[in-house]
N, C-alpha and C positions, 0 to 999 in steps of 0.2 A: 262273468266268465274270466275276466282278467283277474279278479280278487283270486279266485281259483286255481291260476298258474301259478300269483306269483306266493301264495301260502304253502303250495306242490314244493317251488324252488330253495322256498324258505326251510318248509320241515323236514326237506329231503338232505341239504346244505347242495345244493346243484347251482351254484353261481357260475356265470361265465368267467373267464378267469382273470380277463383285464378287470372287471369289474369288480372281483375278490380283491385284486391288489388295488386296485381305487382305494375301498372301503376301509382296506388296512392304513392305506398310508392317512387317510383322513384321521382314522384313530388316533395313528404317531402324532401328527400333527396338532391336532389338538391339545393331548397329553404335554404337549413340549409346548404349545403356547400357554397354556396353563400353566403350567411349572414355572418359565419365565416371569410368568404374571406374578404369582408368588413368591418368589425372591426376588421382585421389582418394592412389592409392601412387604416385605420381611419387619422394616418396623415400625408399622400400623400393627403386625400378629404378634409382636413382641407386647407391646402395651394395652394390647385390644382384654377387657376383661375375658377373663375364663369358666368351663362349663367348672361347678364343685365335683360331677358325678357321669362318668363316660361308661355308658352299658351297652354292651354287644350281646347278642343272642345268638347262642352256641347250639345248631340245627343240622339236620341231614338236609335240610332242604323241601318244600312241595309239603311244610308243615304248618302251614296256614301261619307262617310269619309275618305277611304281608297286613294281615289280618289285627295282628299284635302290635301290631306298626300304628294303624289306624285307630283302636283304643287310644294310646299313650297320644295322640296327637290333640286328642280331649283335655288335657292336662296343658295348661298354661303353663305352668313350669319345667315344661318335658319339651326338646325338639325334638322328635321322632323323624324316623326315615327310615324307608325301607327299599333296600339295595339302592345307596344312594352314587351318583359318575362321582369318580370310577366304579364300579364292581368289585374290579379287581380278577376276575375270571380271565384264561387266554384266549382272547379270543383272537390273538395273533397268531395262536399254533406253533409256537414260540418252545424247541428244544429246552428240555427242563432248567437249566444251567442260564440260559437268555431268560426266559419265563422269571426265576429269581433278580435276577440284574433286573429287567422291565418293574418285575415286583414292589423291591426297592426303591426304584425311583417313584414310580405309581403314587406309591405312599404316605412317602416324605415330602414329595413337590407337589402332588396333585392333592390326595385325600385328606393328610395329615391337616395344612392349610387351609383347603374347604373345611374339614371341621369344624377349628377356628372363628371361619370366617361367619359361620351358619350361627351362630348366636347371636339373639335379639334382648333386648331390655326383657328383664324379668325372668330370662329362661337360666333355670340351675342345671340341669340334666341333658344330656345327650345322649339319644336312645339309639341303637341302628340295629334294627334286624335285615342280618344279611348272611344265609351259608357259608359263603364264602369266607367269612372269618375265619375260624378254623384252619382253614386249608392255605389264604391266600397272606394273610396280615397280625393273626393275632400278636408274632417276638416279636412287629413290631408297634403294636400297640399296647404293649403289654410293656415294653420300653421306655416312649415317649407319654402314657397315661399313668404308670408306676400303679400308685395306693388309691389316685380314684378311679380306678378300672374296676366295674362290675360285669359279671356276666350272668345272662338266664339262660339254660339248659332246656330247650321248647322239645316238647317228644311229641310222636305220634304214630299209631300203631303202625308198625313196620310194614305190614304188605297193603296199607293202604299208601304209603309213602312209596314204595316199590311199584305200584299198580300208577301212580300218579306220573311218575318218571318214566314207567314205561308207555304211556298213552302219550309224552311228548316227545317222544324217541331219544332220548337222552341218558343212555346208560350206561353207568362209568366201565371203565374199560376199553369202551368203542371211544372213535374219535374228538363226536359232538360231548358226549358225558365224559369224560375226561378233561372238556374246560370247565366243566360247571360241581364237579365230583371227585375224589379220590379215586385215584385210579385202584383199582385191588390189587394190582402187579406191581405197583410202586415199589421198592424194594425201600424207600424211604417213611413209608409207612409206618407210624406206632403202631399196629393193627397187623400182628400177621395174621392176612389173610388165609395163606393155605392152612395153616391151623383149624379155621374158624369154618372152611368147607368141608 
């Protein structure tokens, strides 16, 4: 019965409210001792060997990427991961403008570093299927990875991807799909949208 309430609380987003702001500050906090952490060994990650081949997977999402994650992890030579901390999604609720500045830091202090750090003897490739690419990190991965930056373009038919997002209530526009989504109102969009409706 308890499992019950609290998957209710979960998929509805109905947190109590001192408990919302717990949860957030714990994220901050984390993110910020991690960051510290990483410019503590800045240079351990300066002379630490490097991946030859950094591949992101460029997705809507609920495209059986987790999926492609777990293949490529058969591969000795591959580190794979799939939507590895951070995400990079807001799950702070974070005004667009914060959201960017959080992004930023995210990336450079937390993910960029984890990276780094995630290679083991004999691994050339870093794989990561994650949606969120696209939307949250690609300038600046696309920056700091330059010429070995690859990317795979994962499709899958459209109203089964639609039908998947909708059964976990997570539809861009609305609140919850809006951290994990494009928003279609975005006016920051490549995509016009009102065209495309």
């Amino acid at each position: 019965m308890k499992f019950i309430v609290y998957e209710s609380i979960i998929k509805n987003n109905h947190f109590p409210m001192k408990r919302t702001y717990r949860l957030k500050l714990i994220v901050v906090l984390k993110a910020i001792v991690l960051g510290l952490f990483h410019v503590l060994i800045l240079p351990y990650l300066l002379i630490k060997p490097k991946y030859e081949n950094y591949i992101f997977v460029v997705t809507t999402g609920r495209s059986v990427s987790g999926t492609l994650a777990n293949i490529f992890k058969k591969i000795k030579s591959v580190h794979a991961e799939h939507e590895p901390y951070p995400i990079m999604h807001n799950n702070l609720d974070l005004p667009k403008k914060l959201f960017k500045i959080w992004n930023w830091y995210l990336f450079y202090f937390v993910k960029y570093p984890s990276i780094l750090l995630s290679r083991k003897e004999g691994e050339k490739t870093y794989l990561e299927t994650n949606h969120l690419f696209l939307k949250s990190f690609l300038k600046y991965a696309t920056r700091v990875f330059k010429n070995k930056i690859r990317i795979i373009h994962l499709i899958r038919e459209p109203h089964l991807v639609a039908k998947s997002i909708y059964e976990i209530n997570k539809i861009p526009g609305k609140k919850l799909g809006n951290r994990w989504y494009l928003n279609p109102a975005d006016v920051d969009n490549q995509i016009n949208f009102s065209k495309v409706y």
